[in-house]
C-alpha positions as CSV (number, residue, x, y, z in Angstrom):
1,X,50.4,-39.7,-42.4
2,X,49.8,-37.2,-45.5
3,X,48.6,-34.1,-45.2
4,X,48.0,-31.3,-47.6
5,X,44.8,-28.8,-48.3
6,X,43.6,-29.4,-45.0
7,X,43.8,-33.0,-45.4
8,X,44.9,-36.1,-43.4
9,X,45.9,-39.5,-43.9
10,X,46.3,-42.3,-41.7
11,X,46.8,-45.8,-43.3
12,X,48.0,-49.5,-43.3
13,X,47.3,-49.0,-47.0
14,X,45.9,-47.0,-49.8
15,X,42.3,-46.3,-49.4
16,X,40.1,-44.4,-52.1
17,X,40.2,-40.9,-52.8
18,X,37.2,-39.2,-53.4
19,X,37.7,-39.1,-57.3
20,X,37.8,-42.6,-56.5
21,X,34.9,-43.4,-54.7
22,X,32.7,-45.6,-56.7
23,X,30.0,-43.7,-59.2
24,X,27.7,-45.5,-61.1
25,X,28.3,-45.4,-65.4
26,X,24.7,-45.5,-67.1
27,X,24.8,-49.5,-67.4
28,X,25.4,-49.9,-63.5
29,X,29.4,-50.2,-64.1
30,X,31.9,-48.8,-61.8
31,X,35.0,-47.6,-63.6
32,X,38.6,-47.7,-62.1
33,X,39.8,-49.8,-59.2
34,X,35.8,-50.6,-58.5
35,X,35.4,-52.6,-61.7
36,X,35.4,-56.4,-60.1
37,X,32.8,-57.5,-57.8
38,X,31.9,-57.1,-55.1
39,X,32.0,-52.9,-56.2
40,X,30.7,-53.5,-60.3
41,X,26.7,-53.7,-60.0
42,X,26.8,-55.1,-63.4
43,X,28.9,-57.9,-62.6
44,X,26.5,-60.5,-62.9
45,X,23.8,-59.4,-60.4
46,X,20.7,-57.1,-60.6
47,X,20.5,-54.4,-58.4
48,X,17.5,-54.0,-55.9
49,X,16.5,-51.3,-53.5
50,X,15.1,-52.1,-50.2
51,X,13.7,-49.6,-47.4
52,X,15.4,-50.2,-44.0
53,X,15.9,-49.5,-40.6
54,X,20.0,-49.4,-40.1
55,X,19.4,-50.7,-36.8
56,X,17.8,-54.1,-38.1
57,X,18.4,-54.3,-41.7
58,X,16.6,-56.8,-43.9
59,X,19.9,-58.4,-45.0
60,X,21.1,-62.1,-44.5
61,X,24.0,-62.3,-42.2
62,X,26.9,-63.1,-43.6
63,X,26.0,-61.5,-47.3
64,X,28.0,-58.5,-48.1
65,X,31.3,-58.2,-48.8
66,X,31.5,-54.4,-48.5
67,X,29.1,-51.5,-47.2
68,X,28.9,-48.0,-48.0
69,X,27.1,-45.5,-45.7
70,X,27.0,-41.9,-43.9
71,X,25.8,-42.6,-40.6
72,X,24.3,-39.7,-38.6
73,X,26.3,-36.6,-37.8
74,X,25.5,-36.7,-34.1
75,X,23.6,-33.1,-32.8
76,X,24.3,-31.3,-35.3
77,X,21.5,-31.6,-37.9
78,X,18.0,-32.1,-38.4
79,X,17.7,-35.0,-40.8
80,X,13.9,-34.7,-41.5
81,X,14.1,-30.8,-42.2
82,X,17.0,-31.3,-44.5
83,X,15.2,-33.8,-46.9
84,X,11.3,-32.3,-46.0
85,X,10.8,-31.6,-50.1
86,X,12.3,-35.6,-50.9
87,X,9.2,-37.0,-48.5
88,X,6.7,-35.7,-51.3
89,X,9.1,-37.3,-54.2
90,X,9.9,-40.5,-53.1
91,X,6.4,-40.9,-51.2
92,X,7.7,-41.8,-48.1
93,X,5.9,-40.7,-44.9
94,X,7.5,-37.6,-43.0
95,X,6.0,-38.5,-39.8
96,X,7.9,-42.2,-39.5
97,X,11.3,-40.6,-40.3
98,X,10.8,-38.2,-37.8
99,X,10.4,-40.5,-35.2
100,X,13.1,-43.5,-36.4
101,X,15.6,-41.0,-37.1
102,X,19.2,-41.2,-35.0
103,X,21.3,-38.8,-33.8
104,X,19.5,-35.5,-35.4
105,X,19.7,-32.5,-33.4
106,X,15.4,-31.6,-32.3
107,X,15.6,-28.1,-31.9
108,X,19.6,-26.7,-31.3
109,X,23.1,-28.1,-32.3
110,X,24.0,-30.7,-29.5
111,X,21.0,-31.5,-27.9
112,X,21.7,-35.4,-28.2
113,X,22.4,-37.2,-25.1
114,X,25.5,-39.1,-25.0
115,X,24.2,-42.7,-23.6
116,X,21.0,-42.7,-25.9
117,X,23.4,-41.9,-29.0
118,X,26.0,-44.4,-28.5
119,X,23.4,-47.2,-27.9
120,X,21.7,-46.5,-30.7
121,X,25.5,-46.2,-32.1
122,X,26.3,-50.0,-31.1
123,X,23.1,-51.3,-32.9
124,X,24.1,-50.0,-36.5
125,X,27.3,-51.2,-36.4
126,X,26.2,-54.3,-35.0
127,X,24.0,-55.0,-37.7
128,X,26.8,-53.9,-40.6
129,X,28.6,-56.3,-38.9
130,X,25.8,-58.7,-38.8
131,X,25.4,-58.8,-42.7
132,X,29.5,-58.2,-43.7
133,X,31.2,-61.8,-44.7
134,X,34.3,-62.1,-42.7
135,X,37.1,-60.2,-44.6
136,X,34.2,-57.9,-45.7
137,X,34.7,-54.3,-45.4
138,X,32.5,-51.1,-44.9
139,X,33.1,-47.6,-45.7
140,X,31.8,-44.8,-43.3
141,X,31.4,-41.1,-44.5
142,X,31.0,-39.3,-41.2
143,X,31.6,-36.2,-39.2
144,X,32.4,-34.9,-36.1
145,X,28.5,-34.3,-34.3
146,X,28.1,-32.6,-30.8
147,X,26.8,-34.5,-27.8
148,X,25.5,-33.6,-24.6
149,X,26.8,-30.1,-26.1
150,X,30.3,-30.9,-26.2
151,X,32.5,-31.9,-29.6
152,X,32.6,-35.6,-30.4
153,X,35.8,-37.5,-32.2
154,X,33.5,-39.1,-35.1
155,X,36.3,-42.1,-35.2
156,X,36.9,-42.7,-32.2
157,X,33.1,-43.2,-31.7
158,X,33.1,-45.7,-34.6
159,X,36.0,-47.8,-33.0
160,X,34.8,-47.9,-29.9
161,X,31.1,-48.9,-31.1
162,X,32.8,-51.7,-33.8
163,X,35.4,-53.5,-31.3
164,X,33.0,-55.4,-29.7
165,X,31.4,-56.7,-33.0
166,X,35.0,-57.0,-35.1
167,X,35.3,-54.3,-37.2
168,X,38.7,-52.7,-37.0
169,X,39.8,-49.9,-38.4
170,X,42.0,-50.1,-41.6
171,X,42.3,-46.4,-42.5
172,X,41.1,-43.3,-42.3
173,X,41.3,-39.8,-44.4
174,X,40.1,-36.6,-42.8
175,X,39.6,-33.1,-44.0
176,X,38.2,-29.7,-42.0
177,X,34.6,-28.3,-42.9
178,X,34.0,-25.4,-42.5
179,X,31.9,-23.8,-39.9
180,X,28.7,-22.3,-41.2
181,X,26.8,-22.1,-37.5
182,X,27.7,-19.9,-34.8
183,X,26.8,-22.6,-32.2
184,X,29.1,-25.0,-33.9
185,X,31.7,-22.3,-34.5
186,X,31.7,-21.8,-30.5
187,X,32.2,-25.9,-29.6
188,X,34.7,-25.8,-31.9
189,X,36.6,-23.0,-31.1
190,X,39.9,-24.8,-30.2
191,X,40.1,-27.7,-33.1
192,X,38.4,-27.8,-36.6
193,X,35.5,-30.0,-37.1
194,X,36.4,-32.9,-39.4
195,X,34.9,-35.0,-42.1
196,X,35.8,-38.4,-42.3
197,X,36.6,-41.5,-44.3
198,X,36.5,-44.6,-42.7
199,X,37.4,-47.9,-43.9
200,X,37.0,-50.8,-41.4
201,X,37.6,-54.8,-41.6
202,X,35.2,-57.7,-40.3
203,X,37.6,-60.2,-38.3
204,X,38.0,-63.0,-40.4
205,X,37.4,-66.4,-38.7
């Protein structure tokens, strides 16, 4: 383990730092250590973007070799608020998101209820499972969220939702946030609420 700036590092191996973390040139070309497929959109393949439900995603099994995504930081904001002026831009209806959202807090920090989050937890990392290629690899930006009013261990909840469906964790960088929110300031009064990379492995066969 590293630390340094409020950072941590736990790892089999070297896993990207945010500098790192792949950003699109203006031809679709990812520069660095993301310059060979599966991570360089411009490596033979056009690019499409597809509307989805994370829960059952309309993706082949079996057809990614790496995924990138933030899942929900559990009770502790209100997704549909948050992006209320991107509805109108991207003319998408406010109404559905509101009620397919997971894990957003509906009207204070931590009013998500434990066995209705992690269900909903299983399903979305079922279905990155689902479409990884064994070997494949995902990489989860997520935080620690509050449930049932009480301070949730972001990684912890990933490993326990992935084991069933063979994603391991390979490493894992965290860092503290800082505490903007009285209520969150109070559930975490006696460790600092992190913000996490995760990198996890699908079982091979």
């Amino acid at each position: 383990m590293r630390r340094g700036g409020g950072a941590s590092v736990e790892s089999g191996e070297l896993i990207p730092t945010p500098a790192q973390i792949p950003v699109l040139a203006a031809d679709g070309a990812v520069p660095g250590p993301f310059s060979d497929p599966p991570y360089n959109l411009s490596a033979g393949r056009d690019t499409e973007v597809t509307e989805g439900d994370a829960r059952a995603l309309p993706i082949p099994p079996g057809s990614a070799a790496f995924v990138l995504s933030s899942p929900p930081y559990a009770g502790t904001y209100d997704y549909a608020a948050i992006h209320d002026a991107r509805f109108l831009w991207l003319g998408l209806p406010e109404k559905t998101f509101r009620r397919v959202q997971l894990g957003a807090r509906a009207n204070a920090v931590g009013d998500v209820y434990g066995a209705g989050w992690r269900a909903q937890q299983e399903r979305f990392m079922a279905e990155i499972a689902r479409i990884l290629r064994p070997g494949g690899r995902a990489l989860l930006v997520v935080g620690d969220g509050v449930i049932d009013g009480r301070a949730e261990n972001a990684p912890d909840g990933i490993a326990e939702a992935g084991a069933p469906v063979g994603l391991a964790p390979v490493a894992r960088a965290s860092q503290a946030r800082p505490l903007h929110d009285r209520r969150l300031a109070d559930i975490f009064a006696t460790h600092p609420r992190r913000e996490h990379l995760l990198l996890l492995e699908k079982a091979a066969r």
